[in-house]
C-alpha positions in Angstrom: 13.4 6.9 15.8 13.7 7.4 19.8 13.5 3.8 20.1 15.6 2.5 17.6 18.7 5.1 19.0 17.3 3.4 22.6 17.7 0.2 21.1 21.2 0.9 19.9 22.4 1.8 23.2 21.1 -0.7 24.9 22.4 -3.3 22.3 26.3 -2.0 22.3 26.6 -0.2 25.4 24.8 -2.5 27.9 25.0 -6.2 26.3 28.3 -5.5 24.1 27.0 -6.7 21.1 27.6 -4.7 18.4 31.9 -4.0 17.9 31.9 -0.1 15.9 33.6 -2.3 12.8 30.2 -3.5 12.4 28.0 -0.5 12.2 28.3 0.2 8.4 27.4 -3.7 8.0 24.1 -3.0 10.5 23.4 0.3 8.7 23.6 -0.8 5.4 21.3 -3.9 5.7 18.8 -1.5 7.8 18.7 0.5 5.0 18.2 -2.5 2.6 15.1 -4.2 4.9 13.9 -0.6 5.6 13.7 0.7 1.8 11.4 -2.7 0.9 9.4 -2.0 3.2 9.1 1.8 2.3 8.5 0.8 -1.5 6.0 -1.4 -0.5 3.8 1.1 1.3 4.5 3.5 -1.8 3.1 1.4 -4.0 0.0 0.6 -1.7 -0.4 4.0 -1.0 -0.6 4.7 -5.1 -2.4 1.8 -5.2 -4.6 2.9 -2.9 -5.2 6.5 -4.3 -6.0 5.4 -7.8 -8.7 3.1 -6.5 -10.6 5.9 -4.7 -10.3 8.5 -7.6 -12.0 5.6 -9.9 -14.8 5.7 -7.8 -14.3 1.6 -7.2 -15.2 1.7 -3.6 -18.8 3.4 -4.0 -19.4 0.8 -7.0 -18.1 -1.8 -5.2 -20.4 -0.7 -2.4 -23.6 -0.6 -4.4 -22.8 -4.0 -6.2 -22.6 -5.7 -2.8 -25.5 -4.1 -0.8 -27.8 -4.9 -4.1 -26.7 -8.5 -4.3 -28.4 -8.7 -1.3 -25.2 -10.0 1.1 -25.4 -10.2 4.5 -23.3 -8.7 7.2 -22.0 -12.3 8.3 -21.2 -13.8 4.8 -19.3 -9.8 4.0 -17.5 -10.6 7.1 -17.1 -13.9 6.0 -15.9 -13.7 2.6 -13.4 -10.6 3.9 -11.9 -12.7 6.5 -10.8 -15.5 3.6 -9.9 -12.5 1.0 -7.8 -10.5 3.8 -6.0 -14.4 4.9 -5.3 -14.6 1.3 -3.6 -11.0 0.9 -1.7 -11.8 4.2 0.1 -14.5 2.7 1.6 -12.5 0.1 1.9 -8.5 1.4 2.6 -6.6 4.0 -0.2 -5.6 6.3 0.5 -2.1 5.9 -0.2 -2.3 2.6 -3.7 -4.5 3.0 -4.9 -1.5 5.2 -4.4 0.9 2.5 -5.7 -1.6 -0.4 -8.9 -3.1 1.1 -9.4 -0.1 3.7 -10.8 2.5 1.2 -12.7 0.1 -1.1 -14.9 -1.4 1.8 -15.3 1.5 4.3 -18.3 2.5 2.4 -19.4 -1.1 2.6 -19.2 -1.7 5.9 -21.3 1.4 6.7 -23.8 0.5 4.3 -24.2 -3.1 5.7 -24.5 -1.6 9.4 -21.2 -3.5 10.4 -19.5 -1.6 13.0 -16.2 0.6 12.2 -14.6 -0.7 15.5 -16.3 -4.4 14.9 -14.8 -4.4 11.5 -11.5 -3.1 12.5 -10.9 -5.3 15.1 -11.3 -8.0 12.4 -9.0 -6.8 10.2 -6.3 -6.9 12.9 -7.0 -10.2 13.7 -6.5 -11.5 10.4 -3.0 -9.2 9.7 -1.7 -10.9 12.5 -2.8 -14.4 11.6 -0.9 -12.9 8.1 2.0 -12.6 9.8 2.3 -16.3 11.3 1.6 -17.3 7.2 3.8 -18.3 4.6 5.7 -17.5 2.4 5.5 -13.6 3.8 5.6 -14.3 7.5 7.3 -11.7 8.9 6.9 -12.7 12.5 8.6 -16.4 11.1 11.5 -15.1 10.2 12.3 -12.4 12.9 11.8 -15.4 15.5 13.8 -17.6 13.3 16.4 -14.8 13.3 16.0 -14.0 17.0 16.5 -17.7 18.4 18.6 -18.7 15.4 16.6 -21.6 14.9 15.2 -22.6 11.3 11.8 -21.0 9.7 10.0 -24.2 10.1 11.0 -25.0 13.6 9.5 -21.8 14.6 6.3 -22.3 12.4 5.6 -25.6 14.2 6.4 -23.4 17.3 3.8 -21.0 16.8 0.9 -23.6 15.4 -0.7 -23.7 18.1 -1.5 -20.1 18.9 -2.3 -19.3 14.9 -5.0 -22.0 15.6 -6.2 -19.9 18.6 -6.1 -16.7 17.0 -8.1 -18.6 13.8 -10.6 -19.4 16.7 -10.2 -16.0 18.1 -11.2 -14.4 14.6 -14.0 -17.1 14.1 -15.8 -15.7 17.4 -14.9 -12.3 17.0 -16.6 -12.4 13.2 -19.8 -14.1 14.5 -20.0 -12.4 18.2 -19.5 -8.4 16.8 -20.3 -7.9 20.8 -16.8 -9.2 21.8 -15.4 -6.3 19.8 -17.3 -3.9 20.4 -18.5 -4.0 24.5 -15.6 -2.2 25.5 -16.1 0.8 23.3 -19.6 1.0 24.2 -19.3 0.7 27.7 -16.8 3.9 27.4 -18.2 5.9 24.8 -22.4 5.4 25.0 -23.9 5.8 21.7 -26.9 8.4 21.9 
C-alpha cells in the first residue's frame, strides 16, 4: 500500500503525469486489473483447500514414492508440469495448487525444501515470459508502448538463459542450496 501511495506521488507530483481529471479513469481500471487478480487467488486458495481436505497430496505422495521415481525424473516431470501451468495462470495461484499436493512428496523423495523451491521460482518466472498469460509481456509492452511480440523477441534470449538456469539448477541441487548451508549448518 505504502508503495503504491509512493508511486502516486512520485508519478503526479514529480514527473506530472497523471492530470486529477484522470484519477477516477486510473482508479477504476486498478480496481478492474486488481479484482482479477484477487478472484484468481480465491479460487486457488479454494482450490487449494479442498485438495488438502481430500487427502490428494498424501495419496499422491504414496503413488509416486511406490512407482519407484526418482528425485531427478520428480524434478523433471515438475519442471514440464509447472511450465505448462505457467502458460495459463497466475503464479500465485500455482504455489497454492501444486504447493500442498507435492510438499509431502518432495520430503519423501529427500529433495530439499529450499532445492525444490528455488525450482519452482525459476519456472514462475520463465511463466511469466510465456504466452498467452505473460504478464511480464504485457507490462513491458505497456511500459515502452511497443507491441507484445516486439517485446517477446526482446526478451528471447534471457528466457533461454533462465531455461538453462532451471536445467542446472534441477540437476546441480548444490547450486540452490550452498548458500543456505553455508549459513545455517545442518546438525
Amino acid at each position: 500500500m505504502l508503495g503504491a501511495l509512493v508511486s502516486f506521488f512520485v508519478v503526479a507530483l514529480v514527473f506530472r503525469s497523471v492530470r486529477l481529471r484522470d484519477l477516477p479513469k486510473l482508479f477504476t481500471e486498478s480496481i478492474d486489473r486488481t479484482t482479477v487478480v484477487v478472484a484468481i487467488i480465491i479460487g486457488a486458495t479454494l482450490l487449494s483447500a479442498w485438495i488438502i481436505k481430500s487427502g490428494m497430496p498424501q495419496t499422491m505422495a504414496g503413488m509416486i514414492v511406490e512407482s519407484g521415481l526418482k528425485p531427478w525424473q520428480f524434478l523433471l516431470v515438475m519442471n514440464v508440469l509447472l511450465l505448462f501451468l505457467g502458460m495459463f495462470l497466475e503464479g500465485v495461484a500455482i504455489i497454492l495448487i501444486v504447493l500442498p499436493v507435492v510438499a509431502p512428496v518432495i520430503r519423501q523423495l529427500g529433495i530439499e525444501p529450499e532445492h525444490f523451491a528455488i525450482v519452482m521460482v525459476i519456472n514462475i518466472e520463465l511463466a511469466l515470459l510465456s504466452p498467452p498469460v505473460g504478464l511480464n509481456l504485457f507490462v513491458m509492452s505497456n511500459v515502452t508502448g511497443r507491441p507484445v511480440g516486439e517485446v517477446l523477441r526482446g526478451t528471447l534470449p534471457f528466457f533461454f538463459l533462465m531455461l538453462g538456469l532451471l536445467i542446472m539448477v534441477t540437476f546441480i541441487p548444490q547450486i540452490s542450496t550452498w548458500l543456505p548451508d553455508l549459513l545455517m549448518p545442518r546438525p
